[in-house]
C-alpha positions in Angstrom: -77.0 11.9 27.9 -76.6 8.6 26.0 -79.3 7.1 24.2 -79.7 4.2 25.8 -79.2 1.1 23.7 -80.8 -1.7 25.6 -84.6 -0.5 27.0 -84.2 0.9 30.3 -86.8 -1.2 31.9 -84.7 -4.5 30.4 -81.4 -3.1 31.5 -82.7 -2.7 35.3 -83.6 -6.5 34.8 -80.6 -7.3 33.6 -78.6 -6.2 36.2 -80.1 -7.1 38.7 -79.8 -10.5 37.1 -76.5 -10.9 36.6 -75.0 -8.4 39.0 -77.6 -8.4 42.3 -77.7 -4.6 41.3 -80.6 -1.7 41.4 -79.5 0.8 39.1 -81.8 4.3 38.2 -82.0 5.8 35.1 -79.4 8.4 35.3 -77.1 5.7 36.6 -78.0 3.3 33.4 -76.9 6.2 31.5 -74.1 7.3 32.9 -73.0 3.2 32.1 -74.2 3.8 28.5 -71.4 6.7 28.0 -69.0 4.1 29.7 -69.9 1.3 26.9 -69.8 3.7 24.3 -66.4 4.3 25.0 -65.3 0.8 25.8 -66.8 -0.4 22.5 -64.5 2.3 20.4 -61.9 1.0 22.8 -62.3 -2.5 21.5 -63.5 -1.7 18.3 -59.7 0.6 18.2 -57.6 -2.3 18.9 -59.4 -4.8 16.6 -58.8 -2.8 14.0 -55.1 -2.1 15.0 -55.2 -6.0 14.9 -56.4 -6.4 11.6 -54.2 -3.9 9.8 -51.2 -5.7 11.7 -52.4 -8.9 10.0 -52.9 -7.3 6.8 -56.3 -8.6 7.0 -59.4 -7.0 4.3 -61.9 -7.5 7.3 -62.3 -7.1 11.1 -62.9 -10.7 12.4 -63.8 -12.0 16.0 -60.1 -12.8 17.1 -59.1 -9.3 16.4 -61.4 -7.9 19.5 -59.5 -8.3 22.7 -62.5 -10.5 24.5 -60.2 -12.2 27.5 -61.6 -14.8 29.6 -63.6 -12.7 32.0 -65.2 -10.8 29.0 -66.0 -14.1 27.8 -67.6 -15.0 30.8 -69.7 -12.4 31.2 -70.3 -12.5 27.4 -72.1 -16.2 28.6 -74.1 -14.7 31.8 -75.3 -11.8 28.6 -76.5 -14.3 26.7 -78.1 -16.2 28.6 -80.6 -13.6 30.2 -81.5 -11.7 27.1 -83.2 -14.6 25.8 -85.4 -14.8 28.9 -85.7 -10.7 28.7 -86.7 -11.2 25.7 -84.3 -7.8 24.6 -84.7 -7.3 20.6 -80.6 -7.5 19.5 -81.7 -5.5 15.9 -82.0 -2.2 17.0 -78.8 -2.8 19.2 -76.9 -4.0 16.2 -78.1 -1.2 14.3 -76.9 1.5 17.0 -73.1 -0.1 17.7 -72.8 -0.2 13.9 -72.8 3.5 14.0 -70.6 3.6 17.0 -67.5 1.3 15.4 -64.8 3.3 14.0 -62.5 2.0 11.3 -62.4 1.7 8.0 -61.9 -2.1 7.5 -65.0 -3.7 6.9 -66.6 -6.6 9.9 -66.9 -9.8 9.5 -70.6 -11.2 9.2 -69.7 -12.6 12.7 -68.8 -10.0 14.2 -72.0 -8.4 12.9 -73.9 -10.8 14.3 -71.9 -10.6 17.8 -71.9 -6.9 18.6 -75.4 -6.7 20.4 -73.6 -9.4 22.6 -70.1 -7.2 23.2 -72.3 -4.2 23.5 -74.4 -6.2 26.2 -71.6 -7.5 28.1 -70.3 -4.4 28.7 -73.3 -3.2 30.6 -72.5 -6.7 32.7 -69.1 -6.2 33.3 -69.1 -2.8 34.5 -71.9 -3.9 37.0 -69.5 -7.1 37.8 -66.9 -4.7 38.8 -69.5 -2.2 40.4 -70.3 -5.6 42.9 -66.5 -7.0 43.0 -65.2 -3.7 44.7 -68.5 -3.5 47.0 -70.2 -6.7 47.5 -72.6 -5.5 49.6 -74.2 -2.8 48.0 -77.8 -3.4 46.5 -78.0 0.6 44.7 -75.4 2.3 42.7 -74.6 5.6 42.7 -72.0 7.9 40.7 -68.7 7.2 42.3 -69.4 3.3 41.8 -69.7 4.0 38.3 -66.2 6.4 38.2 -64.8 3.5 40.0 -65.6 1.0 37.9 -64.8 3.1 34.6 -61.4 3.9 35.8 -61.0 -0.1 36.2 -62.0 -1.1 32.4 -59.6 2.0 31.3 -56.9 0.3 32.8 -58.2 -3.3 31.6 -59.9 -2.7 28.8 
């Protein structure tokens, strides 16, 4: 399994937070392998973007971030503060995780606990968008909701 990059205990608070969700262990996992993925995703087109601009460095309008991601980039950010989640270790983790050989901006840097976050948020925002009324997750909500940030994300 994934080594979770956000403390399990925080995560559950997290989503529940921001996404009126229960999620075990396994399933918090199971969403870390989704992120993982989604941030090479990102991190894969950003870089496409940069090369395309002839750019030396990978800055924060080469990421795809719509206005959804955006959104719950804001909902992120807002509850880790009163989580109190440490961003260093996360930082330190995603920098490992980005492939690419054109260097990030200091700002991007700086931002990637917060994409790495949001992703957690988003895949429990579509978890709840396809079934509102569901407090627990389980495995196929998680299939469901990865198969909807391949095709968007």
């Amino acid at each position: 399994m994934a080594e979770m990059i956000i403390p399990y205990p925080q995560l559950q608070k997290i989503l529940e937070r921001t996404c009126e969700l229960a999620v075990v262990k396994p399933r918090a996992e199971e969403m870390m392998e989704i992120v993982e993925k989604k941030l090479a995703d990102l991190f894969e087109v950003a870089y496409e973007n940069a090369k395309a601009e002839r750019s030396s460095t990978i800055k924060m309008r080469h990421i795809p971030i719509t206005k959804g991601f955006k959104n719950s980039l804001n909902l992120f950010r807002a509850v880790i503060e009163e989580e109190n989640v440490q961003i260093e270790p996360i930082r330190k983790y995603v920098l490992t995780k980005i492939p690419g050989d054109i260097p990030l901006e200091e700002d991007v840097v700086n931002e990637l606990p917060i994409i790495a976050g949001t992703l957690f948020v988003l895949i429990g925002r579509v978890i709840k968008a396809l079934h509102p009324e569901i407090k627990n997750v389980y495995p196929e909500h998680i299939e469901e909701a990865k198969k909807v940030l391949d095709y968007t994300l």
